[in-house]
TISE-497155 format. One record per residue (C-alpha): z, x, y. Coordinates in steps of 0.02 Angstrom, whole numbers, plus 32768, in hexadecimal, padded with zeros to 4 digits. Last residue first. Layout:
N
ZXY ...
END
This chain:
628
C388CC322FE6 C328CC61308B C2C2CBBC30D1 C239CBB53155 C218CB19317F C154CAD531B8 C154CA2A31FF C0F0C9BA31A8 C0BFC9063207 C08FC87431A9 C039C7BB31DD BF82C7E23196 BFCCC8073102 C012C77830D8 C0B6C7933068 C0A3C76D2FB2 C13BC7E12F7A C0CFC84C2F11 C051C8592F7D C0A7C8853026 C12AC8E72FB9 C097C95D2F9D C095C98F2ECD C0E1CA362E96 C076CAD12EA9 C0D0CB1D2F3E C17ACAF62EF7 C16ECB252E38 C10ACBCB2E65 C1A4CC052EE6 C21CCBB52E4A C1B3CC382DDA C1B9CCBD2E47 C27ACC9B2E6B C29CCCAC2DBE C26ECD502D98 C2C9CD7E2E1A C36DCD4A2DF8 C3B7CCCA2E47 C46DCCE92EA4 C3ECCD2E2F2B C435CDE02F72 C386CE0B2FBB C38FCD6A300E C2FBCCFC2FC0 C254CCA83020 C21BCBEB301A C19CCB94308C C1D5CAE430A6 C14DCA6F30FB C1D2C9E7312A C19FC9383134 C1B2C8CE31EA C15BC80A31C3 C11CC7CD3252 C131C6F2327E C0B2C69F32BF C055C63A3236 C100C63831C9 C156C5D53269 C20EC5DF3222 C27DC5553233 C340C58731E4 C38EC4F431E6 C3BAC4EA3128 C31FC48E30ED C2BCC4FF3164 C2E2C5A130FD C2A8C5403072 C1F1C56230AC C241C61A3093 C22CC6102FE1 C167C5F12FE2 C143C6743065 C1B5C6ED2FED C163C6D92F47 C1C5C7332EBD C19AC6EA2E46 C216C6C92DBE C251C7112D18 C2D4C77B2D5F C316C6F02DB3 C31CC6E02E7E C383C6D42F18 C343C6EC2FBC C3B8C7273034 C3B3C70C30FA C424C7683186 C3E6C7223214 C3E9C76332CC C3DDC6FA336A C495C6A93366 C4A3C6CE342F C520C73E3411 C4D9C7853374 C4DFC75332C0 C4AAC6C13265 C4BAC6AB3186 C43FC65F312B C443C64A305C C3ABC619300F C377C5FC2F54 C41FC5AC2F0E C3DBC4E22F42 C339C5232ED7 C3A3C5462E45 C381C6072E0A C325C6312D75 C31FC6BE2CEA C3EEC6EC2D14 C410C79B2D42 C3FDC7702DF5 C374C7D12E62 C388C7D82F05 C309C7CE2F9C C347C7F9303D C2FDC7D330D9 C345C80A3187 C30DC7763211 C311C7A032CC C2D2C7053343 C2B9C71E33F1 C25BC7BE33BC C2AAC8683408 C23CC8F93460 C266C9A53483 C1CBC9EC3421 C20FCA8E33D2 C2C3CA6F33B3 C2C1C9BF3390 C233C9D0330C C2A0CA4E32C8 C34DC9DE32D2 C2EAC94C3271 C290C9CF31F7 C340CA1331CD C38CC96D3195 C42BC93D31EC C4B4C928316D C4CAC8DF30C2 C468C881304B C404C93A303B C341C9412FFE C316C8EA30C5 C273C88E30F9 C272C87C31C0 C23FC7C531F3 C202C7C83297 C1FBC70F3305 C19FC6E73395 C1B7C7013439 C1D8C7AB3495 C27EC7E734CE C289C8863543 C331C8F23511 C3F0C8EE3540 C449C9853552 C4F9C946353C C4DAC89E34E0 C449C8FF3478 C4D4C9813442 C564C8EB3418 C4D8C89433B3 C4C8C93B334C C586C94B332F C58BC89632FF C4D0C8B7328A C539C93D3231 C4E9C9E6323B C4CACA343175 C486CAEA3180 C500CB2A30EC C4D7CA72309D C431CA903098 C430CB38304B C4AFCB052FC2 C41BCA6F2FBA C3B4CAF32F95 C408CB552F2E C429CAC22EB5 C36DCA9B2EC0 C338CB462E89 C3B7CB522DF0 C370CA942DBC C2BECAF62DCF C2FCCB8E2D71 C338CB1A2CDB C294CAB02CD6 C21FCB332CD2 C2A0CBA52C49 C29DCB022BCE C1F1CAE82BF4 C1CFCB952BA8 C24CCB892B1B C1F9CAF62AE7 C152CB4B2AE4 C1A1CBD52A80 C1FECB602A0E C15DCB0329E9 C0F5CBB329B4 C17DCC032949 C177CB7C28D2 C0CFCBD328A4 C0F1CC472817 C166CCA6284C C1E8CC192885 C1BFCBBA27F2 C267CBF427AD C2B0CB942831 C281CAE527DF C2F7CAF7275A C394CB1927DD C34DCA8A284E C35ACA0B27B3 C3F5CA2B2766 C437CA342835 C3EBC9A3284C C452C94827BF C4F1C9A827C9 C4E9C9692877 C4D7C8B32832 C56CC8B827DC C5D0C93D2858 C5BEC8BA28E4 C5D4C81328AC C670C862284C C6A7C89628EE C67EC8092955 C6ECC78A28C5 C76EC80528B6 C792C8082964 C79CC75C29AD C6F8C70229F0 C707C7052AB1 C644C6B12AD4 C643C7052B69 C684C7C02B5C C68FC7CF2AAE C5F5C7732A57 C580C7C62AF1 C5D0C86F2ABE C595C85B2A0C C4FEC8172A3F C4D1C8AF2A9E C505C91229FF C49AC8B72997 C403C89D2A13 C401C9812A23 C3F6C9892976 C37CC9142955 C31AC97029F4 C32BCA1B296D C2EFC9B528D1 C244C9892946 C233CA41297F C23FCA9928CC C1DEC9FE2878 C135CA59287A C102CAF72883 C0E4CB2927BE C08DCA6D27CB C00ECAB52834 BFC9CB1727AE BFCCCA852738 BF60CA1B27C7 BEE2CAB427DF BE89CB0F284F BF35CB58288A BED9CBB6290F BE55CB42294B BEC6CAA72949 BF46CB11298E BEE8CB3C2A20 BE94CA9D2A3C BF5BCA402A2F BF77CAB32ABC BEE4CA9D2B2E BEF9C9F12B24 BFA7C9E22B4E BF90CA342BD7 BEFFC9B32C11 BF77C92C2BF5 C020C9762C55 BFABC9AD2CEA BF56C8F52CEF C007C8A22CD3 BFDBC7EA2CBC C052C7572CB6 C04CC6AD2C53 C11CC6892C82 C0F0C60E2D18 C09EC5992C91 C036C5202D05 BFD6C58F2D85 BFA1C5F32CF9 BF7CC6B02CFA BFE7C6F32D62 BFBBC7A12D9E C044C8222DC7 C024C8DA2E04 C0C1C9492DF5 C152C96B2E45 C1AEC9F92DEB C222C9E92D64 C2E5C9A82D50 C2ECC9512DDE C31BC8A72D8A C27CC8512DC5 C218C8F42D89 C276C8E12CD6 C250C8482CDA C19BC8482CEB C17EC8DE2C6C C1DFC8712BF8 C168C7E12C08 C0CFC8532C03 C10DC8B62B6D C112C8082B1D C068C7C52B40 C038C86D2AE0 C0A3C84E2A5B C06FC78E2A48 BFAEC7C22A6E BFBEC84629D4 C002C7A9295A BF68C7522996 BEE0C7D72973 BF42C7E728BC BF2AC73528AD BE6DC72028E1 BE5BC7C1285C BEB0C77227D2 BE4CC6EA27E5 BD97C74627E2 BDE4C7C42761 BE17C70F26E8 BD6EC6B5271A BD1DC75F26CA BD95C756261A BD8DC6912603 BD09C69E2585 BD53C7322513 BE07C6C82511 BE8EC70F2589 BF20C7632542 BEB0C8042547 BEC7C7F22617 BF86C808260C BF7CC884256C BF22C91325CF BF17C9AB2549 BFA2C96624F6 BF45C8F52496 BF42C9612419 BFEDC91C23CB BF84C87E2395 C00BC80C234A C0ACC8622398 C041C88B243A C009C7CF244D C0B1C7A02440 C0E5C7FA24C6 C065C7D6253F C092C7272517 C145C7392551 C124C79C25F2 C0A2C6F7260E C11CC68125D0 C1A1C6D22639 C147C6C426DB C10DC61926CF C1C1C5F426B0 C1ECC6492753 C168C5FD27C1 C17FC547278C C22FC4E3278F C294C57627CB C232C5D3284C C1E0C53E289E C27BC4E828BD C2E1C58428F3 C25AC5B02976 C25DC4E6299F C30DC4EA299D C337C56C2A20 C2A2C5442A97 C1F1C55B2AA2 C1C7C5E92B46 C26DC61A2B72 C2A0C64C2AAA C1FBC6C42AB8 C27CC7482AAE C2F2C71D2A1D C25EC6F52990 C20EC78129C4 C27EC7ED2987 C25FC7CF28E7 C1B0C82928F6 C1C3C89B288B C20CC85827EC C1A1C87E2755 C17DC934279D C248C94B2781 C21DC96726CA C1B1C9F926EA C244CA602743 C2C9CA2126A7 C239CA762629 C28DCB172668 C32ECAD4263C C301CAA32587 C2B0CB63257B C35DCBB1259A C3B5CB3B250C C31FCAE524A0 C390CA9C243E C419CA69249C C3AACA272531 C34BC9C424A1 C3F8C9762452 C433C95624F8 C38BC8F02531 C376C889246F C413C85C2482 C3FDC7FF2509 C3CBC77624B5 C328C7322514 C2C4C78E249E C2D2C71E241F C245C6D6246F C1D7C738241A C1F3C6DA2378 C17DC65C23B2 C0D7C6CF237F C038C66B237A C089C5EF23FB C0BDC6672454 C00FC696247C BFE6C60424C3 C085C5E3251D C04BC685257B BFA3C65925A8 BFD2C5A925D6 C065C6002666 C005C67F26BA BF5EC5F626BA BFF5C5922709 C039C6082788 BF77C63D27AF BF4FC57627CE BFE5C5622838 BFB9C60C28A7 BEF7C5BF28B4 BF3EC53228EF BFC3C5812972 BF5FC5F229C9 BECBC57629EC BF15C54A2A7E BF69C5F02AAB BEA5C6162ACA BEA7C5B32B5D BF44C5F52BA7 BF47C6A72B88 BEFEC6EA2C24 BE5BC7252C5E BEA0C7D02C7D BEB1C7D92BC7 BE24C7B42B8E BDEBC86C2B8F BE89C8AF2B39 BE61C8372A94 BD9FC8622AAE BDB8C9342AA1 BE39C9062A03 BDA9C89A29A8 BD27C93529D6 BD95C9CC29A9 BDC1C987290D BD00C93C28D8 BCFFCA0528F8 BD87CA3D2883 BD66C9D82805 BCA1C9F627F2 BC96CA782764 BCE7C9FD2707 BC50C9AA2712 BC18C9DD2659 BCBCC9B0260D BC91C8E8263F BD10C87F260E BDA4C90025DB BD94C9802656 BD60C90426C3 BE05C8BC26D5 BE2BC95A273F BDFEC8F627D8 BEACC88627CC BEFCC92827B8 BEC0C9762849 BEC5C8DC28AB BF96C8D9287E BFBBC9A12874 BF56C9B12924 BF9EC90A2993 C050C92F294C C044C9EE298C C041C9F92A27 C0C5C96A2A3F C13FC9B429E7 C141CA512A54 C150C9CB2AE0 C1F0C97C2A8D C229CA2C2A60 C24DCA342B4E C295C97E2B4A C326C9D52ACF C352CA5E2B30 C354C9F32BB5 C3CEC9952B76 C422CA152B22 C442CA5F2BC8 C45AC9BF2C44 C4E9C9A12BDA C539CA352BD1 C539CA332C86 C58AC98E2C75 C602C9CF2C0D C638CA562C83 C638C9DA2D11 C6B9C9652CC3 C6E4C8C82D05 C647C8692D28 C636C8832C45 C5F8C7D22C1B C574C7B52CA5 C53BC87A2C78 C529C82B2BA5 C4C5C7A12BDD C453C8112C54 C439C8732BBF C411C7E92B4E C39EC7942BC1 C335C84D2BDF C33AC84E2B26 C2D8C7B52AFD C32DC7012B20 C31BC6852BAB C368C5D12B94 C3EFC5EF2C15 C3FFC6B22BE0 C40AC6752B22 C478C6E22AA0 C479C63F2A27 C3D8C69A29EC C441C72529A9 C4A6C6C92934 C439C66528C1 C389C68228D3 C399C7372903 C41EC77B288C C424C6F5281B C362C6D227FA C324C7622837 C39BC7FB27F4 C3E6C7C9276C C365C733271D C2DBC7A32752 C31DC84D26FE C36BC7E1265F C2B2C7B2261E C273C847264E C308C8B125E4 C2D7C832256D C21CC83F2566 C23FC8E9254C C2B2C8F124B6 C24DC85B246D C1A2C8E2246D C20FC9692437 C24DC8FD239B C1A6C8B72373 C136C963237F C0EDC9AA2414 C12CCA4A2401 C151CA9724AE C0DACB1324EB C0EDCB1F25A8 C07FCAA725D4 C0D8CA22257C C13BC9D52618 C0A0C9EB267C C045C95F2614 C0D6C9072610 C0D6C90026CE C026C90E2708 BFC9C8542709 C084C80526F1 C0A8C85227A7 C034C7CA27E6 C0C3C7562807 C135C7B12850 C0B9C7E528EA C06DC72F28FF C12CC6D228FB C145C6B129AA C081C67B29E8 C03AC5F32979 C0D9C5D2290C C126C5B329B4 C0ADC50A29E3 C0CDC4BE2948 C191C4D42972 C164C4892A22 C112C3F629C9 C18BC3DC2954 C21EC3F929DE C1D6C3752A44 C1B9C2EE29BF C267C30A297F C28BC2C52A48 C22EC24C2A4A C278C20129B8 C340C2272A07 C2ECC1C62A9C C2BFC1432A42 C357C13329CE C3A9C1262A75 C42AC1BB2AAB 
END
């Protein structure tokens, strides 16, 4: 490589580094407005050698669990550049083709784990505009009747905007998110300036000897202390959008030591002015700077809840790719950046829910008691993922997986064991919406399986079937039918209903497939595969291939059809879709709670016609009766 080109690229990752601190690190990096705050709202002495006990069990929480677990080894987990748990688990499945059982085991805790990512994401957008929005409290007491409904209205705009896209206001993402990091950072060194000896803190000392001393109440404080690192995970999912080094880049040279001088200078405002407790981010400000601080903090907050809600989008995509949840309706929002998606039904759900809490928690210490439970439970989920991922394809030997393994699980588990006491007091609510998705997701992967058992059961060979037409041979008309089929197999049963009921054949039979890989994108020389059938070679077998992260835009894919001498008319040709009406066998293996909801699932899931881009004007549906 040229010293140019080596230039160029440094230039590259700084700008793509920039670029992350605007949208990766939003949700981490406004946990300093709650986190010690939270940490002391039980009643813990704010005096020097509790104040350095906490900032070190901080201090140690983002080195442990961001820095090495997610900076360091987890982000070399990449699904060819993609990360986020869908990645992972499709990682972990590529390394475990051999075993059913753990792949099944796979699928499990990875759904498990997509399903507390969306009771995390109810509640990021509340605790962080909530908290921002408490600021009042301190500038202006006498609007603090107020919070809630300045709330309500920044929260009502964030979901609003939303169907315009994220593109032009991911412009001015990134500045304001470098000038919060820094304000963060000069506030801090400011204060620890006045105090140095808080920095002593960084001996971990300080952590044991405040665990030990505290005993039952040091782990309950453990469920406050993980509020300084939600958000890690986001380092590992929006991997696909910046790039390995420019996540680690950003992370190491400017987020996390803005970070710690702001923890830091918290805590050395507490051991000079131990009042400041009652909100010691915004009393580290100077009186003049106190309304630009809410005004900033706010901006931030609003961008940290865009990241999370951006997010359940993303995942919400793949995990429809990957048939793991319903079609639904999906809008791009930039012609450019193929991953700017928008979910209206995910978005508008969303809404409703982070309304409800905002309204019932009311405030940012009350949602606190149900935070954390959801995000320590998707750690656990990434560490044991990874672990399999570092056996099956990257081969470490034993002692090196395992001791990967029980350090960091010891970790999350510290962490997921504090947090469940919260259970009655709020943590209750992201474990039941999990647990919801969880069961939606579950009984429509049970639905599909029985289903394509149903498929298969019915399955006519298209040798057998060219061996019926050669015997009783029907009318031909011109033109060319494309019959969309779920199986890669077999004769589809719209094809052998439409030939049942009108008699007629096109000169040219196509069955479409569209498969999924678990890979994010698929090489355009991989995206077709033809295969003829028929005596006179009138029937075609032809698969799309595509990545989870990809549209799924059949008139554009089949253009390739003609690359492989395959010439399809697309202003003539008929597209054959299957209107499937569903009913169950009194002896069902499902039971029956489940088949109402997979019933529900299928009638109100998204029309393949949209979803797959097919012209409307150019589809038949065929009603089919199926009995599972």
């Amino acid at each position: 490589m040229s010293e140019k080109q080596a230039s160029h690229s440094k230039e590259q990752v700084s700008a793509l580094a920039l670029s992350a601190i605007g949208v990766v690190f939003g949700d981490i990096g406004t946990s300093p407005l709650y986190a010690i705050k939270e940490v002391f709202h039980g009643g813990l002495p704010t005096d020097a050698l509790h104040v350095l006990g906490v900032l070190s069990l901080i201090f140690w929480s983002l080195t442990m669990v961001v820095t090495i677990k997610y900076a360091t080894f987890i982000m070399r987990a990449d699904n060819k550049g993609q990360g986020g748990i869908m990645a992972l688990m499709a990682l972990a499945l590529k390394g475990s083709k051999d075993n059913p059982k753990r792949q099944t085991f796979i699928v499990t805790i990875g759904l498990l784990g997509a399903s507390l990512f969306y009771g995390d994401s109810i509640i990021t957008p509340a605790i962080s505009v909530l908290s921002a929005v408490e600021g009042l409290q301190i500038i202006a007491p006498t609007l603090k009747h107020y919070i809630l409904v300045i709330t309500i209205v920044v929260l009502g705009i964030l979901f609003v905007v939303q169907a315009k896209g994220t593109g032009k206001v991911g412009r001015m993402f990134s500045p304001i998110m470098i000038f919060w990091f820094a304000t963060l950072g000069i506030l801090g060194l400011i204060n620890i300036v006045k105090a140095p000896g808080v920095l002593m803190a960084i001996n971990p000392y300080y952590a044991v000897h405040l665990l030990l001393e505290l005993g039952w109440k040091g782990f309950l404080i453990m469920g406050a202390v993980v509020l300084a690192i939600t958000g890690a995970e986001a380092l590992y999912a929006d991997m696909g959008h910046f790039g390995l080094k420019p996540i680690r880049y950003a992370w190491f040279s400017f987020v996390f030591p803005a970070l710690l001088l702001n923890y830091f200078g918290q805590g050395a405002l507490l051991i000079s002015n131990p009042a400041a407790i009652a909100n010691p981010f915004y009393l580290l400000a100077p009186g003049w700077a106190l309304y630009p601080m809410l005004i900033l903090s706010t901006l931030a907050t609003v961008i940290a809840s865009q990241a999370v809600i951006s997010g359940a989008f993303s995942v919400t995509r793949q995990a429809i790719q990957l048939g793991y949840c319903p079609r639904m309706n999906i809008l791009h929002t930039s012609g450019d950046e193929m991953g700017q998606v928008y979910i209206p039904a995910v978005n508008w759900l969303l809404m409703v829910a982070v309304y409800i809490l905002v309204l019932s928690f009311q405030s940012s210490s009350a949602l606190a008691s149900a935070y954390g439970i959801a995000v320590t439970g998707t750690m656990i989920v990434d560490t044991v993922l990874a672990f399999i991922v570092i056996q099956g394809l990257w081969q470490w030997n034993q002692a090196t997986s395992v001791t990967f393994l029980s350090t960091f699980l010891v970790i999350d588990f510290l962490f997921l064991s504090s947090n469940s006491l919260k259970i009655p007091t709020g943590g209750w609510l992201p474990l039941v919406v999990g647990s919801v998705l969880f069961l939606i997701m579950t009984t429509w992967i049970k639905g599909k399986q029985l289903l394509a058992r149903y498929l298969d059961e019915k399955r006519v060979l298209f040798e057998d079937l060219d061996d019926r037409l050669i015997n009783h041979p029907l009318a031909t008309v011109p033109g060319t039918a494309i019959y969309m089929a779920r199986s890669v197999h077999g004769v589809p049963l719209v094809l052998l209903h439409n030939l049942e009921h009108n008699h007629v054949l096109h000169e040219k039979v196509i069955v479409l497939t569209i498969v999924t890989k678990e890979e994010p994108y698929v090489d355009e020389a991989h995206r077709v595969k033809i295969r003829a059938f028929g005596e006179n070679r009138n029937f075609y077998r032809v698969k799309l291939y595509f990545g989870f992260q990809e549209e799924q835009d059949v008139r554009r894919a089949l253009q390739l059809c003609c690359h492989e001498g395959l010439v399809i008319d697309q202003k003539t040709v008929s597209f054959f879709i299957g209107s499937e009406r569903l009913s169950f066998r009194r002896k069902s293996p499902m039971p029956k709670w489940r088949r109402s909801l997979f019933r529900f699932l299928t009638h109100n899931s998204s029309s393949a016609i949209e979803y797959f881009k097919i012209p409307v004007e150019r589809v038949i549906e065929l009603g089919i009766r199926i009995e599972l």
